[in-house]
FIKOLZA-1660 file (N, C-alpha, C; in steps of 0.1 Angstrom, whole numbers, plus 5000, padded with zeros to 4 digits):
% residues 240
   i   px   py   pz ch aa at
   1 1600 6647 9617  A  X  N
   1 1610 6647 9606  A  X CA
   1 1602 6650 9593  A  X  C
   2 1607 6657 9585  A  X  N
   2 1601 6662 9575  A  X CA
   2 1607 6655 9558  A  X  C
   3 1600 6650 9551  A  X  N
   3 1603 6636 9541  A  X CA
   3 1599 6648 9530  A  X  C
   4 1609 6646 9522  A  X  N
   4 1606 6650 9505  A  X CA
   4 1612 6642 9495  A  X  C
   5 1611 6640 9486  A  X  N
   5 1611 6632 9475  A  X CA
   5 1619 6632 9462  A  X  C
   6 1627 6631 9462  A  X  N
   6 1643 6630 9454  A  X CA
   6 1644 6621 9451  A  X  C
   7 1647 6624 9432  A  X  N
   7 1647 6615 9421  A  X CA
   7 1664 6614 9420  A  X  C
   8 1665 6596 9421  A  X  N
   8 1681 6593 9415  A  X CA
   8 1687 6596 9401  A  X  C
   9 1694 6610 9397  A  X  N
   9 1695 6612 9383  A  X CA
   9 1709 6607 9382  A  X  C
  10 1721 6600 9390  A  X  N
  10 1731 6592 9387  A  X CA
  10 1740 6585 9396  A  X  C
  11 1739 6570 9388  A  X  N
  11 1749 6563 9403  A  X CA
  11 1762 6565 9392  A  X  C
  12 1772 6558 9403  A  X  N
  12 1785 6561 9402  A  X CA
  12 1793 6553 9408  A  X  C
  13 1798 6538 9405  A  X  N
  13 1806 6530 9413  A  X CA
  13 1822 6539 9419  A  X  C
  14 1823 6534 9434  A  X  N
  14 1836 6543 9440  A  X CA
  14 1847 6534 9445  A  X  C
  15 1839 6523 9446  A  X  N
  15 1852 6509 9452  A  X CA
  15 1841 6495 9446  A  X  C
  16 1844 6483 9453  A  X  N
  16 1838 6475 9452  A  X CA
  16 1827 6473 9460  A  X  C
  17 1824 6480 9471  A  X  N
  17 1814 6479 9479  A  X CA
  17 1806 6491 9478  A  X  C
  18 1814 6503 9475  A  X  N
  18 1807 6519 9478  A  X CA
  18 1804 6524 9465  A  X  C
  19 1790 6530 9463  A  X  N
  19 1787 6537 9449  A  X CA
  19 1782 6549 9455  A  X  C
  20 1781 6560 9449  A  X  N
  20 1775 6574 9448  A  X CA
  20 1764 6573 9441  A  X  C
  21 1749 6580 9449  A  X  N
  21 1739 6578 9443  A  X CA
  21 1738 6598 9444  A  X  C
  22 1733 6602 9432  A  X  N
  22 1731 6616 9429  A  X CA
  22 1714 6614 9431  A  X  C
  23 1711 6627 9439  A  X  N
  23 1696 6630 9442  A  X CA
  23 1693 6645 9435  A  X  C
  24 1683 6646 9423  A  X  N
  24 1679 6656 9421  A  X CA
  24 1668 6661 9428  A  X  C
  25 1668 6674 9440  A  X  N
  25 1658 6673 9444  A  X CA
  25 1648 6686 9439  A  X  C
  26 1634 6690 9442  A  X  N
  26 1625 6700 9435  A  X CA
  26 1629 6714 9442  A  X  C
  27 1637 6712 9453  A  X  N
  27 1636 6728 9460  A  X CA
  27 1656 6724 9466  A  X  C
  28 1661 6732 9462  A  X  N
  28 1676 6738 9470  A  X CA
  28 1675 6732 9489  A  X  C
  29 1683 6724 9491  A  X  N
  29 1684 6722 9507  A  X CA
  29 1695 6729 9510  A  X  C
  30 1696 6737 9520  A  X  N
  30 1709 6740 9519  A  X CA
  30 1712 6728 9534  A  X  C
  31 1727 6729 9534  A  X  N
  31 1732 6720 9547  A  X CA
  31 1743 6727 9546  A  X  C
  32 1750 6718 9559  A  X  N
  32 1765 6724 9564  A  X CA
  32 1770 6711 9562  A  X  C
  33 1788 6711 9557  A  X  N
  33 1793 6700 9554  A  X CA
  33 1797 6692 9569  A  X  C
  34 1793 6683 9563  A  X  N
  34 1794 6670 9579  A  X CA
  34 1778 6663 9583  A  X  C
  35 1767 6673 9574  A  X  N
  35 1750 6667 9580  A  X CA
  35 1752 6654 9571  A  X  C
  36 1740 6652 9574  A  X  N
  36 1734 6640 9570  A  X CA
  36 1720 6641 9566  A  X  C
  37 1719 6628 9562  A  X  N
  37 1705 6627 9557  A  X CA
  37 1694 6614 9559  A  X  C
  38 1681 6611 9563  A  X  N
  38 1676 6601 9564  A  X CA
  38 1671 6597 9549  A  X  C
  39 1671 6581 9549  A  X  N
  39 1668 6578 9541  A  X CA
  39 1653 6568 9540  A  X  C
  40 1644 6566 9536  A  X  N
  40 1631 6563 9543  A  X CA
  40 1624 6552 9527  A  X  C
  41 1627 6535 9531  A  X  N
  41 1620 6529 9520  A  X CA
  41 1610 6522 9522  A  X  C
  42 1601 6523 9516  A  X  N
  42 1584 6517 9520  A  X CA
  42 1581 6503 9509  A  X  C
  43 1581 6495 9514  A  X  N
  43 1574 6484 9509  A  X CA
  43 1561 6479 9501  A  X  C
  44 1557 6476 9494  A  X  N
  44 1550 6473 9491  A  X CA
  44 1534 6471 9501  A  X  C
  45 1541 6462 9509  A  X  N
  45 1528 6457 9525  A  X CA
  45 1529 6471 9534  A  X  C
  46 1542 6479 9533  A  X  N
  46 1537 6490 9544  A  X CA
  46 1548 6494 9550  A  X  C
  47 1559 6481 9550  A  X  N
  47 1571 6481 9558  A  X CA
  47 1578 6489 9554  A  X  C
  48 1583 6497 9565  A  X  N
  48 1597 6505 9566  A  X CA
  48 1607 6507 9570  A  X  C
  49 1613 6508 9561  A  X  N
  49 1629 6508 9567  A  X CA
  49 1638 6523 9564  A  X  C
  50 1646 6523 9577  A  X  N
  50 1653 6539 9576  A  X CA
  50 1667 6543 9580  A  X  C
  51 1672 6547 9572  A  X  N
  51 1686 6548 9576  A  X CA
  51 1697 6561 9574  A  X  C
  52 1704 6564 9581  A  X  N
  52 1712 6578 9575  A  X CA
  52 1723 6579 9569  A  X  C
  53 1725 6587 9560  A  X  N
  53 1738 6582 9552  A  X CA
  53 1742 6596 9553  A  X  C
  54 1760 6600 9555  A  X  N
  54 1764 6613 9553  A  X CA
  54 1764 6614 9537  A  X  C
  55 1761 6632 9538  A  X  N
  55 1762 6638 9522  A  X CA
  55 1776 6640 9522  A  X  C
  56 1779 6639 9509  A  X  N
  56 1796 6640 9502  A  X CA
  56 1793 6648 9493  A  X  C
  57 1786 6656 9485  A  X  N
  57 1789 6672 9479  A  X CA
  57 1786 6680 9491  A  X  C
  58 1794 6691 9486  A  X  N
  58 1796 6703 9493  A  X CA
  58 1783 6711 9491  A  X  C
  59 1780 6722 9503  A  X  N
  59 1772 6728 9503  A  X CA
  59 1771 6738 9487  A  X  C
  60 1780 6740 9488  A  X  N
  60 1780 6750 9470  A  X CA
  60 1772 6746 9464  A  X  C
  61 1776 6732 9455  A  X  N
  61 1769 6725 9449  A  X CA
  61 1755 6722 9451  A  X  C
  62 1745 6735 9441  A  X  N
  62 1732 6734 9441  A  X CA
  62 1726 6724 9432  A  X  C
  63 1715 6722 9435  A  X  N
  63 1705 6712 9428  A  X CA
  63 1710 6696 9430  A  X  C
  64 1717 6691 9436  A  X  N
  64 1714 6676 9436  A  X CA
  64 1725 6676 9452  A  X  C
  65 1718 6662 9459  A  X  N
  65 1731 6657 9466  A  X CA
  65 1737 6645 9462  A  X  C
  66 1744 6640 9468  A  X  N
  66 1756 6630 9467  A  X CA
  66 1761 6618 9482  A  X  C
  67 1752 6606 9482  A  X  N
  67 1755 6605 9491  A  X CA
  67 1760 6590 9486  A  X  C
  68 1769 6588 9493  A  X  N
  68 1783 6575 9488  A  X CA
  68 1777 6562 9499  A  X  C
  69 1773 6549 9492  A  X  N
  69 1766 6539 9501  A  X CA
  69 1769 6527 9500  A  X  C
  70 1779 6524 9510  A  X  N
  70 1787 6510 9512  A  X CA
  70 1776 6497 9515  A  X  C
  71 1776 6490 9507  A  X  N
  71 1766 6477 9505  A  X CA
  71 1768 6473 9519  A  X  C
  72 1761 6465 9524  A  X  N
  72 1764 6458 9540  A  X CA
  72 1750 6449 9539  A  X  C
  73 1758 6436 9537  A  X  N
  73 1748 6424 9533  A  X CA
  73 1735 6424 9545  A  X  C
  74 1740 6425 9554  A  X  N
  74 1727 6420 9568  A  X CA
  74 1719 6436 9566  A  X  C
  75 1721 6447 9557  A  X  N
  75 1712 6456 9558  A  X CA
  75 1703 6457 9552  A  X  C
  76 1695 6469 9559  A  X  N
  76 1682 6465 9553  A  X CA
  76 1679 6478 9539  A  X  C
  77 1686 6485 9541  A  X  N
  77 1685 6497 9532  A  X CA
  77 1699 6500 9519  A  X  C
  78 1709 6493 9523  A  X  N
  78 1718 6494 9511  A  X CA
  78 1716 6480 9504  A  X  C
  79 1716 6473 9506  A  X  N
  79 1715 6461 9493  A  X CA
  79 1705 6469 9484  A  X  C
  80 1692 6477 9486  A  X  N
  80 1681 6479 9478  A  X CA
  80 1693 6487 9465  A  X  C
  81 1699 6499 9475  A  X  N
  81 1708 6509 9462  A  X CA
  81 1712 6500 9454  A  X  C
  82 1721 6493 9460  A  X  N
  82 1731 6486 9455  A  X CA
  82 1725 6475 9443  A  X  C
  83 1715 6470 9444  A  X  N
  83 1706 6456 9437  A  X CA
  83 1694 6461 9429  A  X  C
  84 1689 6472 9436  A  X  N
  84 1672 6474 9427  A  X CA
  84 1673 6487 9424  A  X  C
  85 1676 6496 9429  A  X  N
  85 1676 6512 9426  A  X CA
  85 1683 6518 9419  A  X  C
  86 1676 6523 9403  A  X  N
  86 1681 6527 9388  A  X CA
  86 1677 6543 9388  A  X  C
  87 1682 6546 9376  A  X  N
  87 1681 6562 9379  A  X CA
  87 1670 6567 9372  A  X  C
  88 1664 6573 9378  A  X  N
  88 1647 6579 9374  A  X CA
  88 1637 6577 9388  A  X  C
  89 1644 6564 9397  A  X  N
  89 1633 6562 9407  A  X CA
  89 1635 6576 9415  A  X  C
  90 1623 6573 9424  A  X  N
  90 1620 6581 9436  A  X CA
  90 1621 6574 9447  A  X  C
  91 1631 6584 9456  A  X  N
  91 1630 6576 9474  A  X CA
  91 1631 6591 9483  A  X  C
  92 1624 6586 9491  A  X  N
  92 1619 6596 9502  A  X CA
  92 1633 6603 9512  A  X  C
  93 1637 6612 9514  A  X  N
  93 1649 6617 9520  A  X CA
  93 1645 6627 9531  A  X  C
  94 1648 6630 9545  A  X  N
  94 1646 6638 9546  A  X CA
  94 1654 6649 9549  A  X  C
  95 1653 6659 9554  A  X  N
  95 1658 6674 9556  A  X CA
  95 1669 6672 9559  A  X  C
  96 1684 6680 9559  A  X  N
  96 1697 6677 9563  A  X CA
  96 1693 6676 9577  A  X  C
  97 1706 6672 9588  A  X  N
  97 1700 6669 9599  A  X CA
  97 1715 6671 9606  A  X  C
  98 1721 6670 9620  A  X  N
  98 1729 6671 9624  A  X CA
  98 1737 6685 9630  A  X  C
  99 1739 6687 9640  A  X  N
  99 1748 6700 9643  A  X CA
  99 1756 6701 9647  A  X  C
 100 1760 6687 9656  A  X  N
 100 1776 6684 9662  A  X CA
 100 1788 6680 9654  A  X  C
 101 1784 6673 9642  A  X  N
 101 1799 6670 9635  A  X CA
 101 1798 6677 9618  A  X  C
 102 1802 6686 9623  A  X  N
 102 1799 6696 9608  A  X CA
 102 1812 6710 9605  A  X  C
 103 1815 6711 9598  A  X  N
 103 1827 6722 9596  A  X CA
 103 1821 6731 9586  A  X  C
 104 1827 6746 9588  A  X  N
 104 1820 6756 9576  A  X CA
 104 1838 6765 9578  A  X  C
 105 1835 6770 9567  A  X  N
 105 1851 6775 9566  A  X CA
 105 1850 6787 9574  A  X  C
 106 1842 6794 9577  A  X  N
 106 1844 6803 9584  A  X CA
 106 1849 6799 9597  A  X  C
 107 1844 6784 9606  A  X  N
 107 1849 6776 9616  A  X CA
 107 1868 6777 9620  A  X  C
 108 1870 6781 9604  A  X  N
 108 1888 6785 9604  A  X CA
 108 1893 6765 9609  A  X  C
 109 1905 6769 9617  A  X  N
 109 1916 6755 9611  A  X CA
 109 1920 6755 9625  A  X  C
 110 1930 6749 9631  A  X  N
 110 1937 6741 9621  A  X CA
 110 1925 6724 9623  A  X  C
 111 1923 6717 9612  A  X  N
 111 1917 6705 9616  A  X CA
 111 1923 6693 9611  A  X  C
 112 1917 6685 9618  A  X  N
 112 1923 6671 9616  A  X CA
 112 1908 6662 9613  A  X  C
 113 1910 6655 9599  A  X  N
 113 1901 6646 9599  A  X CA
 113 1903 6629 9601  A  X  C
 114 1899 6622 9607  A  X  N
 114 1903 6608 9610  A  X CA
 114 1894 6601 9602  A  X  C
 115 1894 6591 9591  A  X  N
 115 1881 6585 9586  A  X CA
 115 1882 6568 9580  A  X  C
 116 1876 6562 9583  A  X  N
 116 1882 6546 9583  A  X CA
 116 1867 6537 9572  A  X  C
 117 1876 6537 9560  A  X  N
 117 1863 6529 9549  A  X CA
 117 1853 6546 9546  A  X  C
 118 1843 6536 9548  A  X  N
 118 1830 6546 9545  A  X CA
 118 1831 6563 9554  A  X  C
 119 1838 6560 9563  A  X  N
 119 1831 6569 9574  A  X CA
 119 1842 6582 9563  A  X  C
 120 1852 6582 9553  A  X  N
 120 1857 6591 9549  A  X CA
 120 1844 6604 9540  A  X  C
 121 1828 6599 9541  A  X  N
 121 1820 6606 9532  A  X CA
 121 1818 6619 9537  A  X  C
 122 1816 6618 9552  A  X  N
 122 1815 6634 9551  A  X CA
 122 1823 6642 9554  A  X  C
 123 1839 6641 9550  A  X  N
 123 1850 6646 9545  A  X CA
 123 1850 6647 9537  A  X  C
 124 1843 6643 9530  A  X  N
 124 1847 6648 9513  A  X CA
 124 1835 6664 9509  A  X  C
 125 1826 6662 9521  A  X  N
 125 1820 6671 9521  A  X CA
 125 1826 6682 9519  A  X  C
 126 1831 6682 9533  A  X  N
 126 1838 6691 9543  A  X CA
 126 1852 6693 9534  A  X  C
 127 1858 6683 9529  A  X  N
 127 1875 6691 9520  A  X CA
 127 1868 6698 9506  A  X  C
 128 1855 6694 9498  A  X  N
 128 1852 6702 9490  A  X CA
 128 1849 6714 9492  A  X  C
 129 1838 6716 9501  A  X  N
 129 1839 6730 9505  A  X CA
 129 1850 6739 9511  A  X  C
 130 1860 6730 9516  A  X  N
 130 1868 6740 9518  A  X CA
 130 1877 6750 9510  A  X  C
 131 1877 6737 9498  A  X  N
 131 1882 6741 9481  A  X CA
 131 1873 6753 9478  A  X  C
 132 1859 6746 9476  A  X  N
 132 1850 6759 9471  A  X CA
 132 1846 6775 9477  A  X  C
 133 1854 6770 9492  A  X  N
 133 1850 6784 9496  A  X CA
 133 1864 6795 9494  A  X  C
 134 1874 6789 9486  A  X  N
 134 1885 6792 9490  A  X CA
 134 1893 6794 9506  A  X  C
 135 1889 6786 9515  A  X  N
 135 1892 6787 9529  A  X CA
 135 1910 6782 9524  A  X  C
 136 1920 6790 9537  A  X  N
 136 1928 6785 9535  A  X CA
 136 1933 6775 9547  A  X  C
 137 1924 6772 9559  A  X  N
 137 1921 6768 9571  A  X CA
 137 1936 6751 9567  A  X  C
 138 1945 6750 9577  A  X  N
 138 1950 6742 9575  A  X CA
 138 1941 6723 9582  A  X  C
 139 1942 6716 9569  A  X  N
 139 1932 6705 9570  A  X CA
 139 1943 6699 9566  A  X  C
 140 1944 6684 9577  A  X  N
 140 1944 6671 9577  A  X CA
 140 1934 6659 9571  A  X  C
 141 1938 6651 9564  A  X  N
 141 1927 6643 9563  A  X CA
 141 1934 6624 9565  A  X  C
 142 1935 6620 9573  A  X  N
 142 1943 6609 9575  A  X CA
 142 1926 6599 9574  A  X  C
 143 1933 6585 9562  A  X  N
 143 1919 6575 9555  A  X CA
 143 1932 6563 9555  A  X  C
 144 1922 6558 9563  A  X  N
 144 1925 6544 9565  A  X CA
 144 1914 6536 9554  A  X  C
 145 1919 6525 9545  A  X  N
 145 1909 6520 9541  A  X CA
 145 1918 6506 9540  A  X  C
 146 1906 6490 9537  A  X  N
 146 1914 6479 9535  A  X CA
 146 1926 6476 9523  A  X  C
 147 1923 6484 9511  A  X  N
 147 1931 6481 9497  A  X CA
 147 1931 6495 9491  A  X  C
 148 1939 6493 9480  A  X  N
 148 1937 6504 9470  A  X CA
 148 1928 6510 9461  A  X  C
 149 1920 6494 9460  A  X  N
 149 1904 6492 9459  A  X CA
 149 1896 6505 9469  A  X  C
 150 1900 6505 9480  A  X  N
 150 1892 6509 9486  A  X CA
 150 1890 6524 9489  A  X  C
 151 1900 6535 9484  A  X  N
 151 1902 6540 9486  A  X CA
 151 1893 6551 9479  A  X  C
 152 1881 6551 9486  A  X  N
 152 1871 6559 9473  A  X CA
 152 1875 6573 9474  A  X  C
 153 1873 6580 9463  A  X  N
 153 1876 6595 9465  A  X CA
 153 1891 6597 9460  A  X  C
 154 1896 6585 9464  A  X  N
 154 1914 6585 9460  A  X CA
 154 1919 6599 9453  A  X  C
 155 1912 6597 9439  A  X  N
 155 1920 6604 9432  A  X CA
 155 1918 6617 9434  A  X  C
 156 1903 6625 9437  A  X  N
 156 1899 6634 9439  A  X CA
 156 1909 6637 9450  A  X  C
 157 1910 6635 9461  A  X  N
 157 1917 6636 9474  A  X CA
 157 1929 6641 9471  A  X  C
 158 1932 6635 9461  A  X  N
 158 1950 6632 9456  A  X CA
 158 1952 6647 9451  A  X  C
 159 1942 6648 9441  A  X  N
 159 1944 6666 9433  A  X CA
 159 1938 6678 9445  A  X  C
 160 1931 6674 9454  A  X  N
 160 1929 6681 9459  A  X CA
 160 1941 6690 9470  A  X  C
 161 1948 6677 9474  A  X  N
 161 1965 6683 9480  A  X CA
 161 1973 6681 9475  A  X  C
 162 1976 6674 9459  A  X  N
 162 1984 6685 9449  A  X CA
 162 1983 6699 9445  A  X  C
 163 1971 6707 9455  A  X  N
 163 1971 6720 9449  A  X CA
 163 1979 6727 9460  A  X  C
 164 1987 6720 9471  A  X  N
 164 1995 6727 9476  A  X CA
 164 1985 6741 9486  A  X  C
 165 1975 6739 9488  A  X  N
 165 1968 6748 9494  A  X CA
 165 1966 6747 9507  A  X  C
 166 1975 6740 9515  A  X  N
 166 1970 6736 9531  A  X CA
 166 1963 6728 9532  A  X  C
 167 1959 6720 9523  A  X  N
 167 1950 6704 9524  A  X CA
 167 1962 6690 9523  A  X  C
 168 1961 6683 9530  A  X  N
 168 1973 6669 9529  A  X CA
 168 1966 6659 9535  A  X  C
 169 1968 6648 9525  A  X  N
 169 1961 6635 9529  A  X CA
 169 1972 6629 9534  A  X  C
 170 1969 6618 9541  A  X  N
 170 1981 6605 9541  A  X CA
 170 1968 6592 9543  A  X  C
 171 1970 6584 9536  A  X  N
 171 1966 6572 9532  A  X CA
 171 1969 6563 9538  A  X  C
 172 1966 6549 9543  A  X  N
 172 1969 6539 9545  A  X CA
 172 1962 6523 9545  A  X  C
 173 1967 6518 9538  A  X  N
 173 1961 6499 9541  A  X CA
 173 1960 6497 9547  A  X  C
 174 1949 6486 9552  A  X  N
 174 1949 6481 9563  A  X CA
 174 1953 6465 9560  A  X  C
 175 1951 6457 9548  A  X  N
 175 1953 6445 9539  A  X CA
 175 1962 6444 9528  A  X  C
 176 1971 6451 9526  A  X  N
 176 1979 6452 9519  A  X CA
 176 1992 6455 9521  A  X  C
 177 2006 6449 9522  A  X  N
 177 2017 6448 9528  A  X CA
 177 2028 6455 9518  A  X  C
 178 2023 6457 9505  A  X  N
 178 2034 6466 9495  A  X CA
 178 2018 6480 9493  A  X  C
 179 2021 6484 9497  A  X  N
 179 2010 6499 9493  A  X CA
 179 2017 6504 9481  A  X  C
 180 2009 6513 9474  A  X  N
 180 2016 6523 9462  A  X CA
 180 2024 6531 9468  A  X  C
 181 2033 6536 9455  A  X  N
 181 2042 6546 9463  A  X CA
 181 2031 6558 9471  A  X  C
 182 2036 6563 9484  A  X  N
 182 2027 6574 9489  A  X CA
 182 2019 6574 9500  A  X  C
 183 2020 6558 9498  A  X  N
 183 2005 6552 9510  A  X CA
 183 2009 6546 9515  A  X  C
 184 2004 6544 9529  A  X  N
 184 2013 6537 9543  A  X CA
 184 2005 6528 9541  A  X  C
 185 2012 6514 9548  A  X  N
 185 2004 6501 9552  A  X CA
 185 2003 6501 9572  A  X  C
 186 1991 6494 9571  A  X  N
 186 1989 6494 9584  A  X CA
 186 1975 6496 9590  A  X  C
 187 1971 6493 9604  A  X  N
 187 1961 6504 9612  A  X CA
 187 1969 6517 9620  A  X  C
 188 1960 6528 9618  A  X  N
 188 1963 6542 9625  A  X CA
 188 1972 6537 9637  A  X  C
 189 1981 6542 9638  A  X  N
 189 1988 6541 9649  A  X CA
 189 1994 6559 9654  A  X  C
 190 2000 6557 9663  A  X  N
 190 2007 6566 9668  A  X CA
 190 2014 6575 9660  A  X  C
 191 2022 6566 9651  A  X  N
 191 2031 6577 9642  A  X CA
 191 2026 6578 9632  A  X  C
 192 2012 6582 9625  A  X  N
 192 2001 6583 9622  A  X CA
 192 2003 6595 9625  A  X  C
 193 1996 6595 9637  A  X  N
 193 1987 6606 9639  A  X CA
 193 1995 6619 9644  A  X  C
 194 2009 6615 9649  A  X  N
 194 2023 6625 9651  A  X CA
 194 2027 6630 9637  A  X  C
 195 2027 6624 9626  A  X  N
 195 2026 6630 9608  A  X CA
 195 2015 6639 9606  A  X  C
 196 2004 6638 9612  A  X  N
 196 1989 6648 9610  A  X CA
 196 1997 6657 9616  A  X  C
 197 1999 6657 9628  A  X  N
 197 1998 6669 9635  A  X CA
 197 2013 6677 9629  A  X  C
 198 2026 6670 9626  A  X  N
 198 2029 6681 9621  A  X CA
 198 2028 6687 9608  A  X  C
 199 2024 6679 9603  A  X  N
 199 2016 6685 9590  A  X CA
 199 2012 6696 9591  A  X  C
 200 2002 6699 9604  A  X  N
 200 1995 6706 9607  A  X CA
 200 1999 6719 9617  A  X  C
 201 2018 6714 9622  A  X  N
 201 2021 6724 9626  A  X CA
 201 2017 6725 9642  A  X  C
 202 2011 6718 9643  A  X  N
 202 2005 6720 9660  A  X CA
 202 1991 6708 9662  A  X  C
 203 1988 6708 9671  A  X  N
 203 1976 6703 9680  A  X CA
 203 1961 6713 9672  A  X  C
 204 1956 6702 9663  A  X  N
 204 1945 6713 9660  A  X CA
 204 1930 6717 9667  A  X  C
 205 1923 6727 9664  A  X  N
 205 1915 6733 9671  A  X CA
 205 1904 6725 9668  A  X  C
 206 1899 6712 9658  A  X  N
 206 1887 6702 9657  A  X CA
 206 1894 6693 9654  A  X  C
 207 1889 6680 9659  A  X  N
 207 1893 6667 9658  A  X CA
 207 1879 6658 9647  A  X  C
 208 1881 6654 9640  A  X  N
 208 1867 6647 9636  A  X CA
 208 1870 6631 9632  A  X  C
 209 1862 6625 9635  A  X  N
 209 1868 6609 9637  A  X CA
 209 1857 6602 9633  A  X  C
 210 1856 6593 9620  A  X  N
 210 1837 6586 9615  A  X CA
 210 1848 6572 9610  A  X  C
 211 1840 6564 9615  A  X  N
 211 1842 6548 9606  A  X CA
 211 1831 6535 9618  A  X  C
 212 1840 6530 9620  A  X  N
 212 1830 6520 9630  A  X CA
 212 1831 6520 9641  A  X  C
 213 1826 6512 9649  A  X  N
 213 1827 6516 9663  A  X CA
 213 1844 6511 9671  A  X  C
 214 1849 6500 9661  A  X  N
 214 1863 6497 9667  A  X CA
 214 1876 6510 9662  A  X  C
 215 1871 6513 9647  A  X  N
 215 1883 6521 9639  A  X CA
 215 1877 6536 9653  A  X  C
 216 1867 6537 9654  A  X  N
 216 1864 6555 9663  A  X CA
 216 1873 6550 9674  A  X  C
 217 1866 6539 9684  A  X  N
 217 1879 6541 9694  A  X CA
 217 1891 6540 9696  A  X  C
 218 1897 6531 9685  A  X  N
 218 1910 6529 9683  A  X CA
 218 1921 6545 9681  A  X  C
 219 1907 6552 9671  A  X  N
 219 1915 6563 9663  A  X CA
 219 1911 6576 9681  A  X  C
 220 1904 6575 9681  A  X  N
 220 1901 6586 9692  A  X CA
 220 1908 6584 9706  A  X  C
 221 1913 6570 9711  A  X  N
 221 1922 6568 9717  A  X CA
 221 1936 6576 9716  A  X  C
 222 1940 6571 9701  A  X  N
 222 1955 6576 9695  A  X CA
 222 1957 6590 9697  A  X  C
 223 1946 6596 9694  A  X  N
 223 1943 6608 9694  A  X CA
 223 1949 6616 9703  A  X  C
 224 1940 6612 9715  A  X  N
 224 1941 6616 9729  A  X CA
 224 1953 6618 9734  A  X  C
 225 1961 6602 9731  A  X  N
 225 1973 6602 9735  A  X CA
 225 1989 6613 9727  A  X  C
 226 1983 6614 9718  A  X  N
 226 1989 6625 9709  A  X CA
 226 1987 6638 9717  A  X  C
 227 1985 6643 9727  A  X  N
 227 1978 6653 9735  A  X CA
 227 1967 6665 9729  A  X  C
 228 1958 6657 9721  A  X  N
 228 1947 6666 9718  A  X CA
 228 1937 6664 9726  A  X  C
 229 1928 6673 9730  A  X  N
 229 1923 6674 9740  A  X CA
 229 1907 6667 9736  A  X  C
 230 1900 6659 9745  A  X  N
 230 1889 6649 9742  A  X CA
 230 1879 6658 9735  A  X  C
 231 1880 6670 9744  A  X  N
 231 1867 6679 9745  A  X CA
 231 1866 6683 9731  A  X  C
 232 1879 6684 9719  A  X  N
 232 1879 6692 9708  A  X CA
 232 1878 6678 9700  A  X  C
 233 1876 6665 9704  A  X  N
 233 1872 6654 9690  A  X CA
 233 1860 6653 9689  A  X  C
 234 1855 6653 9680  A  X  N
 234 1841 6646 9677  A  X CA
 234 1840 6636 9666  A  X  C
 235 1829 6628 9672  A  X  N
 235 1829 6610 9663  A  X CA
 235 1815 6609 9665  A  X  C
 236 1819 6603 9654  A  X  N
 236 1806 6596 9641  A  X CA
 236 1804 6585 9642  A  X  C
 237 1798 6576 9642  A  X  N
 237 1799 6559 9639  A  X CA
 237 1786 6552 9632  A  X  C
 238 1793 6545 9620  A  X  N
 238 1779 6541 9610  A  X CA
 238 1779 6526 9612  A  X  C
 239 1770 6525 9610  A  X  N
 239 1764 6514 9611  A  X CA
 239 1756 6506 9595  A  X  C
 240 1746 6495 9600  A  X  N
 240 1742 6487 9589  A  X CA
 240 1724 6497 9586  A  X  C
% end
């Protein structure tokens, strides 16, 4: 694995748990929306700790990345962002990485994205670029999150399919029993995922599914049963 050295030039609170840390780096990476990135912190005595976080800017977007990092107390790499890391440091990142859960507009439509809390980051990749490339590929993006609080990206999401361009979100609580107008209360269920699809007009040709290991099987279950086919889902699952 190959490690280069990206300075934090801005954080960015997104909920109460998840902030956006901006990386300026010395040379253009390119990636495809859906990669990832390792992240590599060295201790003082020697110790290392390493972990991957999906990128959330779009490939377009030259000179820095963006990657959105949900605190998670027993970890060993987000409390640092979250508690000690100010803008000017240096942390070691390496090369984008990943080839199975990634979308490029040229990939075309129709898609469905499934995303529960955090795991919504490398959709945001993936619906920016679809914006920036002008793709008109019909995209689902169904986010489950606990509160309204939680809903990072919310608003962005929100203008993004107010542009009426073949992008539509549908929202849902999972702790909250009166939602805003717009947003469902609940876990993904069936009639869920029957609203994606006809959103979408049909059964689409990529399934993409990221949160934890209960929201992936729950949502890739539903899925299935919706008659899309196993072979066309692909899942993500993060961890501490």
């Amino acid at each position: 694995m190959r490690w280069r050295t990206a300075t934090i030039t801005g954080i960015v609170r997104r909920s109460p748990t998840v902030s956006s840390f901006f990386f300026s780096t010395p040379h253009h990476w390119p990636f495809v929306a859906g990669q990832h990135v390792a992240v590599r912190l060295t201790a003082p005595d020697g110790y290392r700790a390493q972990r991957s976080y999906s990128i959330a800017s779009a490939p377009e977007e030259t000179g820095h990345l963006e990657l959105a990092i949900e605190r998670l107390d027993d970890g060993e790499v987000s409390p640092f962002f979250h508690d000690v890391a100010r803008v000017g440091d240096e942390i070691e990142l390496s090369a984008p990485l990943g080839g199975y859960f990634i979308w490029q507009s040229a990939d075309g439509g129709p898609i469905l994205m499934i995303g529960g809390g955090a795991g919504i980051v490398p959709f945001m990749s993936m619906a920016r670029h679809r914006a920036n490339s002008g793709s008109k590929a019909p995209m689902v993006l169904l986010f489950s999150a606990r509160t309204k609080a939680d809903l990072i990206f919310g608003d962005e999401l929100a203008a993004l399919a107010g542009r009426a361009e073949g992008f539509h979100l549908i929202a849902t609580l999972t702790r909250e029993t009166a939602p805003p107008a717009g947003v469902l209360s609940g876990r993904i269920d069936a009639s869920m995922i029957e609203r994606a699809l006809s959103l979408l007009c049909g059964l689409p040709a990529r399934t993409f599914i990221c949160g934890s290991n209960p929201f992936v099987e729950n949502a890739a279950t539903r899925s299935i049963d919706a008659g899309i086919a196993a072979g066309r889902i692909s899942t993500e699952r993060y961890g501490v």
